[in-house]
TORKOL-4160 file (C-alpha; in steps of 0.2 Angstrom, whole numbers, padded with zeros to 4 digits, m for minus):
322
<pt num="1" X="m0314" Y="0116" Z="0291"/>
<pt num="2" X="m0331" Y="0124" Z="0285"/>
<pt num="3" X="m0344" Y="0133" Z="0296"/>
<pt num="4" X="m0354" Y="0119" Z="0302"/>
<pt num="5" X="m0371" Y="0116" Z="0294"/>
<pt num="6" X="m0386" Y="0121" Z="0307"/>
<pt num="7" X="m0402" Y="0109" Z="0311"/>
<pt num="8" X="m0415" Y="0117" Z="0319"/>
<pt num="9" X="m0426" Y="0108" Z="0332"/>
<pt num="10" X="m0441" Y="0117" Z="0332"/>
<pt num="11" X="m0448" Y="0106" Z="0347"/>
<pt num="12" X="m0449" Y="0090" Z="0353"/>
<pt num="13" X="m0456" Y="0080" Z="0368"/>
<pt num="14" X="m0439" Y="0070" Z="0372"/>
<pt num="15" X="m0428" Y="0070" Z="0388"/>
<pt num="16" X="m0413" Y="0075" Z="0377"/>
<pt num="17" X="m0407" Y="0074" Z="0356"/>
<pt num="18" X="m0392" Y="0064" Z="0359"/>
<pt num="19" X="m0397" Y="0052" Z="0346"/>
<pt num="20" X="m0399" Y="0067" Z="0335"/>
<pt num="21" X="m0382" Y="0073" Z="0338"/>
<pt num="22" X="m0372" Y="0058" Z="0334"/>
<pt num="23" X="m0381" Y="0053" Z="0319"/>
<pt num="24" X="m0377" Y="0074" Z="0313"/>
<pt num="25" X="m0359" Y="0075" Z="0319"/>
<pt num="26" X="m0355" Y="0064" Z="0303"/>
<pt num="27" X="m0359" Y="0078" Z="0293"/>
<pt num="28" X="m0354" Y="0091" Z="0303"/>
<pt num="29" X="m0369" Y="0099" Z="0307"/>
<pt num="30" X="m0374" Y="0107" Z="0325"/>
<pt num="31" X="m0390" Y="0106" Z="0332"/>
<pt num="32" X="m0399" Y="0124" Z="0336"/>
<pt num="33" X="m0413" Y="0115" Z="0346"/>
<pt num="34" X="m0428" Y="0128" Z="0355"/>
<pt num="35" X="m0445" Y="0122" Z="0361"/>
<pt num="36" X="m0456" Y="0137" Z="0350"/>
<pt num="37" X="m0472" Y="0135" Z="0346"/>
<pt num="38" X="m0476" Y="0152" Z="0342"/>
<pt num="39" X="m0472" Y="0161" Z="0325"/>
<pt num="40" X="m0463" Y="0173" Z="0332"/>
<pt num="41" X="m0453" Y="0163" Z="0341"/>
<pt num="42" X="m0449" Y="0150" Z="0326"/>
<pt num="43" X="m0444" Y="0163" Z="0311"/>
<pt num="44" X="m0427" Y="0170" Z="0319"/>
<pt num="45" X="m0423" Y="0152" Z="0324"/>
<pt num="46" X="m0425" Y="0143" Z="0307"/>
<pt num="47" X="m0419" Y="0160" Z="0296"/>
<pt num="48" X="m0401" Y="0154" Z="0294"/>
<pt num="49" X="m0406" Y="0134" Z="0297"/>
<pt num="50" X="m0400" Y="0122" Z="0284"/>
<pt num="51" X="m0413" Y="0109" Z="0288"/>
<pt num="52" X="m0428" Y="0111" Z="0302"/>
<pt num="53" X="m0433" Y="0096" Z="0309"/>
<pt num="54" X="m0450" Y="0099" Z="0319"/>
<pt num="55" X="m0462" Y="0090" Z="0330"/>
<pt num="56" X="m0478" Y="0100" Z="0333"/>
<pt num="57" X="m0473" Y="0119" Z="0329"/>
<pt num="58" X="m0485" Y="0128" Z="0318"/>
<pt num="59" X="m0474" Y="0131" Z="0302"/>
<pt num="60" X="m0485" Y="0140" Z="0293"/>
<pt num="61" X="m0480" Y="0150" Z="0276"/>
<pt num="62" X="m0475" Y="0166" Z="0287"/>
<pt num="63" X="m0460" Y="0154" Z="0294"/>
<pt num="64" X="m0458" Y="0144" Z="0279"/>
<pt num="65" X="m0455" Y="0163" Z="0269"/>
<pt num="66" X="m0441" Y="0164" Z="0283"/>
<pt num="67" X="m0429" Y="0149" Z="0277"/>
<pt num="68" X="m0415" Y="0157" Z="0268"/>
<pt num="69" X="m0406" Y="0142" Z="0266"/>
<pt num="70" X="m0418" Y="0126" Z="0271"/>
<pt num="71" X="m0414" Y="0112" Z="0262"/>
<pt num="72" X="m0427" Y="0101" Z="0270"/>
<pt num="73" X="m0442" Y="0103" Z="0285"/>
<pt num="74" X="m0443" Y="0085" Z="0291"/>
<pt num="75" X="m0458" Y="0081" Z="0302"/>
<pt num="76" X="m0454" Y="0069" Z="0318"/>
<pt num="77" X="m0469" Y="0058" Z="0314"/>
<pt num="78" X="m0482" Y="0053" Z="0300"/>
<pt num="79" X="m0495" Y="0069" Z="0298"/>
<pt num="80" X="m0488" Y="0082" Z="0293"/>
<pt num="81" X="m0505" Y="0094" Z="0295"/>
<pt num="82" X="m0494" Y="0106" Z="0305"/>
<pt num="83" X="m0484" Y="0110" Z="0291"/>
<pt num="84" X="m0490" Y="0122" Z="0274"/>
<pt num="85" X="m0484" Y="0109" Z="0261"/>
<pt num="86" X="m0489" Y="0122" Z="0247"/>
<pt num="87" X="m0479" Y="0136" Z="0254"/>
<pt num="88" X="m0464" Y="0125" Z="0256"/>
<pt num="89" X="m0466" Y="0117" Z="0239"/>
<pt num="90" X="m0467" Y="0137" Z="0230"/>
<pt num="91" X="m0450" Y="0135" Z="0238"/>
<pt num="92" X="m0443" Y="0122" Z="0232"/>
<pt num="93" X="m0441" Y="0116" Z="0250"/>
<pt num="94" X="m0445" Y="0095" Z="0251"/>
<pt num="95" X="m0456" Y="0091" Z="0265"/>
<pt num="96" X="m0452" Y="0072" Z="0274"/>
<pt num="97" X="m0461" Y="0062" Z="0287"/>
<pt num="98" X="m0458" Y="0045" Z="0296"/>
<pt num="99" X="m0472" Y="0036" Z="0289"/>
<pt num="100" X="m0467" Y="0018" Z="0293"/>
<pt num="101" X="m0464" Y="0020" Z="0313"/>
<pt num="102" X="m0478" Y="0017" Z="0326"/>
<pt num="103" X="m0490" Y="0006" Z="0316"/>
<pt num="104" X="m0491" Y="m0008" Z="0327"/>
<pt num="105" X="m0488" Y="0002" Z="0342"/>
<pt num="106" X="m0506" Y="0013" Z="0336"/>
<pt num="107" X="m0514" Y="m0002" Z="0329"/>
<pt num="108" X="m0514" Y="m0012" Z="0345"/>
<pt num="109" X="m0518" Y="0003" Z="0355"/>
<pt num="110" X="m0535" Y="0003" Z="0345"/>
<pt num="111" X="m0539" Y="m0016" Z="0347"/>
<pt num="112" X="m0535" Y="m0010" Z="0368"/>
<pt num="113" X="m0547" Y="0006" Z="0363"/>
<pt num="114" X="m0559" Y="m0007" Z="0356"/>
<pt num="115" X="m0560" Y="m0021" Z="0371"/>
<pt num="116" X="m0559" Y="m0007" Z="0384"/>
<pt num="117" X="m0577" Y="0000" Z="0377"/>
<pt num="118" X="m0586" Y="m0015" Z="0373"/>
<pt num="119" X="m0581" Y="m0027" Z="0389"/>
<pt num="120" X="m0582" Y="m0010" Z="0397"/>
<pt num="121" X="m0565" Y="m0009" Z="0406"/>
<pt num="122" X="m0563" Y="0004" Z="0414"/>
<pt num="123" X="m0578" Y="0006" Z="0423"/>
<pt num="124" X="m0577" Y="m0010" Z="0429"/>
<pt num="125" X="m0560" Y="m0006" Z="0436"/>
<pt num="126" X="m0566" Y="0009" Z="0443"/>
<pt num="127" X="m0585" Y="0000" Z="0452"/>
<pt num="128" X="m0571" Y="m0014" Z="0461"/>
<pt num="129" X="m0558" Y="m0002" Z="0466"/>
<pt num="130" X="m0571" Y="0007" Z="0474"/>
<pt num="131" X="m0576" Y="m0005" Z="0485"/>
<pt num="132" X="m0589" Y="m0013" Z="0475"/>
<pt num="133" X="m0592" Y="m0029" Z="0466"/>
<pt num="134" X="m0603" Y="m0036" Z="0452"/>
<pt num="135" X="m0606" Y="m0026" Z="0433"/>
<pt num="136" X="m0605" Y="m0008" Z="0434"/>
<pt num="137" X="m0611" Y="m0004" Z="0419"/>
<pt num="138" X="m0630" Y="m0011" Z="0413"/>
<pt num="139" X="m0629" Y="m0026" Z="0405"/>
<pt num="140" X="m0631" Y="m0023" Z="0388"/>
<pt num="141" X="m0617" Y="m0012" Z="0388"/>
<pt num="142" X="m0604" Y="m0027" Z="0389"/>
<pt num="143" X="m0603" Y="m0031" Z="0370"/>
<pt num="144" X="m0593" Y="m0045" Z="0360"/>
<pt num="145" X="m0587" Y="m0041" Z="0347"/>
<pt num="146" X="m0587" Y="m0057" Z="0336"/>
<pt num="147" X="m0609" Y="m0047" Z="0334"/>
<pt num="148" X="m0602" Y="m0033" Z="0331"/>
<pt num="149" X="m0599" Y="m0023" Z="0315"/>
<pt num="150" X="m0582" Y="m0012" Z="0315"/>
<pt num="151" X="m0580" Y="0002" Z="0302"/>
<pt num="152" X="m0564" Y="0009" Z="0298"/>
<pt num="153" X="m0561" Y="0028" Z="0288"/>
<pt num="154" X="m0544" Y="0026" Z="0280"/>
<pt num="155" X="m0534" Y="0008" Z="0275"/>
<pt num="156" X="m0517" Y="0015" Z="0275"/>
<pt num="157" X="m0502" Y="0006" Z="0286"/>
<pt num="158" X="m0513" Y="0006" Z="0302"/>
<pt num="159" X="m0528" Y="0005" Z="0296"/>
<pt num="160" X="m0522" Y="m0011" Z="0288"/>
<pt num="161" X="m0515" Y="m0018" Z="0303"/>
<pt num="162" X="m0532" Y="m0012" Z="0314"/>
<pt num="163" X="m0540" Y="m0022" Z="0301"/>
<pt num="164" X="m0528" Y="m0037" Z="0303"/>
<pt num="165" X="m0529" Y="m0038" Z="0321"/>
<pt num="166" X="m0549" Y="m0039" Z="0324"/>
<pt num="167" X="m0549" Y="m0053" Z="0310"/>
<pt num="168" X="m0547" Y="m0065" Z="0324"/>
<pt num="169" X="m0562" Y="m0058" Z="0336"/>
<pt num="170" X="m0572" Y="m0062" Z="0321"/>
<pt num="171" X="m0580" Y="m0046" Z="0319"/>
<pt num="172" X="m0587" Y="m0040" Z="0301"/>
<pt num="173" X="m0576" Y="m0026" Z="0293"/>
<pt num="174" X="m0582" Y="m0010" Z="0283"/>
<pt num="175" X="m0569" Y="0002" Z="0276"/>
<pt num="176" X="m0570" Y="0017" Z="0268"/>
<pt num="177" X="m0554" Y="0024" Z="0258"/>
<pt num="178" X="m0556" Y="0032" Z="0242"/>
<pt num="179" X="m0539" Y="0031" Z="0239"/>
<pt num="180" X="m0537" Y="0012" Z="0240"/>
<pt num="181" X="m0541" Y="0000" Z="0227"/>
<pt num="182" X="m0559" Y="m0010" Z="0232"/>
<pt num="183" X="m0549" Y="m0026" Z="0227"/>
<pt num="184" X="m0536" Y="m0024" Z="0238"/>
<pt num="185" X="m0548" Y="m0021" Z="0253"/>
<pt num="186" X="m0557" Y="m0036" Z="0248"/>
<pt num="187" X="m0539" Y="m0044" Z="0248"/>
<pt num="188" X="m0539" Y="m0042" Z="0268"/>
<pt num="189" X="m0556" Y="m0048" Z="0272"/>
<pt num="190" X="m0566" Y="m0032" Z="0272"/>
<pt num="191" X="m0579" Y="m0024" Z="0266"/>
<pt num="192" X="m0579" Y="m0009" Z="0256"/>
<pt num="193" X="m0593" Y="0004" Z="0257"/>
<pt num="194" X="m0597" Y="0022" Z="0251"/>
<pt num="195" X="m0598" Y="0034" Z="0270"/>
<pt num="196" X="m0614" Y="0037" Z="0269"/>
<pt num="197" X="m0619" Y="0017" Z="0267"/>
<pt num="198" X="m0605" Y="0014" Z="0279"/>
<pt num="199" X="m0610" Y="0025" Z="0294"/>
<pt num="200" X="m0629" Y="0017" Z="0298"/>
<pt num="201" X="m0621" Y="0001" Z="0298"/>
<pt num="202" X="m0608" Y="0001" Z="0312"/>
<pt num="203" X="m0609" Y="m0003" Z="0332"/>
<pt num="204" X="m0591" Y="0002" Z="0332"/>
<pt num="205" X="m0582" Y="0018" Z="0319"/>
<pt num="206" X="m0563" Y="0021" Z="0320"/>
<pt num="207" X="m0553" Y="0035" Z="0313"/>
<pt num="208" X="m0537" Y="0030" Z="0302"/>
<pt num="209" X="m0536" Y="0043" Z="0290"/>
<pt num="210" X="m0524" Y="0058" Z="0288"/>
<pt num="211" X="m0530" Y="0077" Z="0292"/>
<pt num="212" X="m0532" Y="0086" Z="0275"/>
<pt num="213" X="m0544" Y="0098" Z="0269"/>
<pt num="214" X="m0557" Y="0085" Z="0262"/>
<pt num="215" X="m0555" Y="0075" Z="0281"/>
<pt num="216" X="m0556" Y="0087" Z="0294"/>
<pt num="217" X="m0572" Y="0089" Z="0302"/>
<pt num="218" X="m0578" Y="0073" Z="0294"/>
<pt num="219" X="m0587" Y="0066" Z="0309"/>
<pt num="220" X="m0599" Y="0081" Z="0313"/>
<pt num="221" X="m0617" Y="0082" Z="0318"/>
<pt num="222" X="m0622" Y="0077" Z="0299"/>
<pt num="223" X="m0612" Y="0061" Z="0300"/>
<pt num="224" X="m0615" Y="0055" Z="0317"/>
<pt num="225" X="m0634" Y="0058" Z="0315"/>
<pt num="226" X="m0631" Y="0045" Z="0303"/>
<pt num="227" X="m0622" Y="0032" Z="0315"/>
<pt num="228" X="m0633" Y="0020" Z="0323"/>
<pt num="229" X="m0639" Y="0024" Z="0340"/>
<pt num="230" X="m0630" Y="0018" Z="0354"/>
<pt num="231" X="m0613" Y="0017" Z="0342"/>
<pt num="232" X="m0597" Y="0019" Z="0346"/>
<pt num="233" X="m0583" Y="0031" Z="0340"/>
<pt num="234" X="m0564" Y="0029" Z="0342"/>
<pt num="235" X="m0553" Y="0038" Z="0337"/>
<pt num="236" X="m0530" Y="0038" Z="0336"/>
<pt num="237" X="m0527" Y="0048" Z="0318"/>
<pt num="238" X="m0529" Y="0068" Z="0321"/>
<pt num="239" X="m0541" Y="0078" Z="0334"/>
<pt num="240" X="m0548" Y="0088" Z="0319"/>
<pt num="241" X="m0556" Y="0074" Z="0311"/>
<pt num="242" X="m0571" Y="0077" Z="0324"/>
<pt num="243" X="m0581" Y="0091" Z="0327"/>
<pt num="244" X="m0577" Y="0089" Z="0344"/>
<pt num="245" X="m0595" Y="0101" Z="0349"/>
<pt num="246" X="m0603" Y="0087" Z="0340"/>
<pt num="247" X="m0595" Y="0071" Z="0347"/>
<pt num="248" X="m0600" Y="0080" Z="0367"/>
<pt num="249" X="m0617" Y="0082" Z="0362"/>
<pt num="250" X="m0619" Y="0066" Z="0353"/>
<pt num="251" X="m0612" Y="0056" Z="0371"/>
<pt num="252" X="m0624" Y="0067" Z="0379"/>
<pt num="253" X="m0640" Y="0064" Z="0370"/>
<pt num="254" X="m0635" Y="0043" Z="0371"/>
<pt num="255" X="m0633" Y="0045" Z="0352"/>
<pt num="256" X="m0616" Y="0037" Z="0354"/>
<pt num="257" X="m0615" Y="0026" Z="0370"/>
<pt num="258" X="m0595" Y="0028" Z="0369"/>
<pt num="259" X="m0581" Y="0036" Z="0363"/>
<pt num="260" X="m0560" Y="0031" Z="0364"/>
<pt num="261" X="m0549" Y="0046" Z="0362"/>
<pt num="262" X="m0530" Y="0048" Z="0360"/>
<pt num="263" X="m0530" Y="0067" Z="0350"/>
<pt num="264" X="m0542" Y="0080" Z="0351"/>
<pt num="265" X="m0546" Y="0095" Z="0346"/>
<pt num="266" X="m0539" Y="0103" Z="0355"/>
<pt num="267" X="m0525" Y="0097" Z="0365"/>
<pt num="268" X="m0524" Y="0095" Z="0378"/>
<pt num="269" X="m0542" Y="0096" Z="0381"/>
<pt num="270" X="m0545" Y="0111" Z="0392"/>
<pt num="271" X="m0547" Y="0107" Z="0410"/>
<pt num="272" X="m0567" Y="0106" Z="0414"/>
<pt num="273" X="m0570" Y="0101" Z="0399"/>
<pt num="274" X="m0586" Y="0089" Z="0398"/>
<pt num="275" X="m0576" Y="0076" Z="0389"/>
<pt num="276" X="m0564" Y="0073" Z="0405"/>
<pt num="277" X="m0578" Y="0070" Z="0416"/>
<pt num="278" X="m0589" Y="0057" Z="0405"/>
<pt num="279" X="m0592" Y="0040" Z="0412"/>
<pt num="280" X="m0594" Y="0033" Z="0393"/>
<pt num="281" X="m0578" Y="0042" Z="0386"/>
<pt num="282" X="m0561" Y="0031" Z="0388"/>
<pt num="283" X="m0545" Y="0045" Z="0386"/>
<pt num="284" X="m0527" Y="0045" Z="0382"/>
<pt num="285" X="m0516" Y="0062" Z="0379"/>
<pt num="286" X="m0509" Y="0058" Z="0362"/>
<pt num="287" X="m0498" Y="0044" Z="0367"/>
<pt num="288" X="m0504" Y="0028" Z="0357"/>
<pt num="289" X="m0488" Y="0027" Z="0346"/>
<pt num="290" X="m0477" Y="0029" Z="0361"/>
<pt num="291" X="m0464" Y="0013" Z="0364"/>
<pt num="292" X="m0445" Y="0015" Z="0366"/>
<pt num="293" X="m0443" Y="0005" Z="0349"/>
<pt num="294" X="m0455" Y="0018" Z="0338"/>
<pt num="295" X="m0446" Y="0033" Z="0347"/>
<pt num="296" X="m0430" Y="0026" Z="0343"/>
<pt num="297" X="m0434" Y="0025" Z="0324"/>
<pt num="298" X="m0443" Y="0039" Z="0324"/>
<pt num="299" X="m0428" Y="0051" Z="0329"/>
<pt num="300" X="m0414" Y="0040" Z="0319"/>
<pt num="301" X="m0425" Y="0041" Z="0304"/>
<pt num="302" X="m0427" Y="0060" Z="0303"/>
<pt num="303" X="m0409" Y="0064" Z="0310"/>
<pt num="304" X="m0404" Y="0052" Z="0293"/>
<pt num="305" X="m0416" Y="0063" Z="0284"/>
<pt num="306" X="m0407" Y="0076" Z="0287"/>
<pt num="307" X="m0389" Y="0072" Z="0286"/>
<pt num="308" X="m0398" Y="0064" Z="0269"/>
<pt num="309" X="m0403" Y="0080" Z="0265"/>
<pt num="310" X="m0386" Y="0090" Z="0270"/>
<pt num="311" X="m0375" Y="0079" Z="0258"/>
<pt num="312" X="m0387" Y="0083" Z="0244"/>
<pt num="313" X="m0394" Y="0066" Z="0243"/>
<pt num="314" X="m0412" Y="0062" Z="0236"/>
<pt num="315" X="m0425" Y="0063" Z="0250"/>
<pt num="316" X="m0437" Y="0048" Z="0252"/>
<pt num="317" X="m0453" Y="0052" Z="0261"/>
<pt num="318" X="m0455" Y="0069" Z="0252"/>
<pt num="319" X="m0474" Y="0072" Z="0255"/>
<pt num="320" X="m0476" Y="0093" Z="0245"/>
<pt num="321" X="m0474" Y="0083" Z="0225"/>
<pt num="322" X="m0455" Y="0088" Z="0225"/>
């Protein structure tokens, strides 16, 4: 019998890797797990690893020039912005995601995002639990949506279904994706504009795109001085999307009436910081593709990855152009 092959779990936010572990013992492989998120920490663990798997640890090209012997880095989850594809591909090392788990579970937490802002939920909630009654917000504040038009950065598996789910509440549509096909768009009902035609003519802007150099940062003060006044921003894809400097000062000056969060940049968001505190801001802490279902396929699709990878199979999902 051979010396056992080692995965290394950089991190990862669940209660134990049993899933991992039994999908691995098939091909004899032993799980090294750690929770680094630190350089330092990260290079002695994945030196001698056969595949890493990793959640939100920085592998960046110091750690990547580690791997002695990595046959794959596999990403629990879609984005892979926390990982330096470049380096790994200069290394001949195929980087994977999961890019088919979580859609509906992120699609209909956007609709929830949606409805909570412009039928004003949570303040509502709030006014009767304290004791009061009647609206707690001023009257044009409680929106419908069928009046309302909805722009969506980014058409890919979410964006889709996002699309999909406010074709019933009757809204118009716009989307910006460079890297769809207009006609396919058109195919699901939308609209399909340029950004800056796109910006002025939303009541309500949400964020589907990944974080890449050409994306991050896209909503700044330039692009939200383009949103109508009184707008509303939501946003479930990547914290770094927004300048999030920007995005306080825009609530603050009324620029934008609202804004839905899941991710930020940073996270969490540091504790007094005017975004926790903000009547018009609806928050969550990163958790809009959680559901036992997508966690399940999320762990058995990497963990399959890997054993994938340790019996020299071809690797779907391979993200770096190897």
């Amino acid at each position: 019998m051979g010396i056992p092959k080692k995965v290394a779990v950089t991190d990862y936010t669940f209660s134990d890797l049993a899933i991992e572990e039994t999908i691995l013992r098939d091909v004899d492989a032993e799980l090294h797990r750690g929770q680094n998120k630190t350089v330092e920490a990260l290079i002695p663990q994945v030196r001698d690893a056969d595949v890493v798997i990793t959640q939100f640890a920085p592998i960046n090209d110091q750690v990547i020039a580690a791997m002695e012997r990595a046959r794959a880095i596999i990403r629990y989850g879609i984005g892979v912005d926390n990982v330096n594809l470049q380096a790994a591909a200069e290394r001949k090392i195929p980087v994977c995601n999961v890019p088919d788990y979580c859609i509906d579970e992120v699609a209909d937490h956007t609709l929830a995002f949606i409805l909570a802002m412009t039928r004003q939920v949570v303040p509502n909630c709030l006014h009767v639990r304290a004791g009061q009654w009647g609206l707690a917000t001023p009257l044009e504040q409680m929106r419908c949506l069928a009046d309302q038009t909805v722009g969506i950065i980014g058409f890919g598996r979410i964006g889709r279904e996002v699309a999909a789910r406010l074709a019933p509440l009757k809204c118009r549509r716009l989307v910006f994706d460079p890297a769809i096909p207009p006609s396919m768009i058109e195919w699901e009902g939308c609209e399909v504009m340029p950004l800056h035609d796109l910006l002025p003519h939303c009541d309500l802007l949400t964020l589907h795109c990944p974080s890449t150099p050409q994306t991050r940062k896209l909503i700044n003060e330039n692009s939200l001085a383009q949103m109508k006044r009184g707008s509303m921003l939501v946003n479930l894809a990547r914290g770094d999307l927004v300048d999030t400097d920007a995005l306080v000062a825009a609530l603050q000056s009324g620029h934008l009436s609202g804004a839905a969060l899941d991710v930020c940049d940073k996270e969490p968001i540091p504790q007094g910081h005017p975004l926790r505190s903000m009547e018009q801001v609806v928050l969550a802490s990163h958790i809009a593709s959680a559901s036992p279902k997508a966690v399940r396929k999320l762990r058995e699709t990497a963990a399959r990855l890997a054993a994938m990878a340790l019996r020299g199979e071809v690797l779907p999902n391979v993200v770096n152009g190897l």
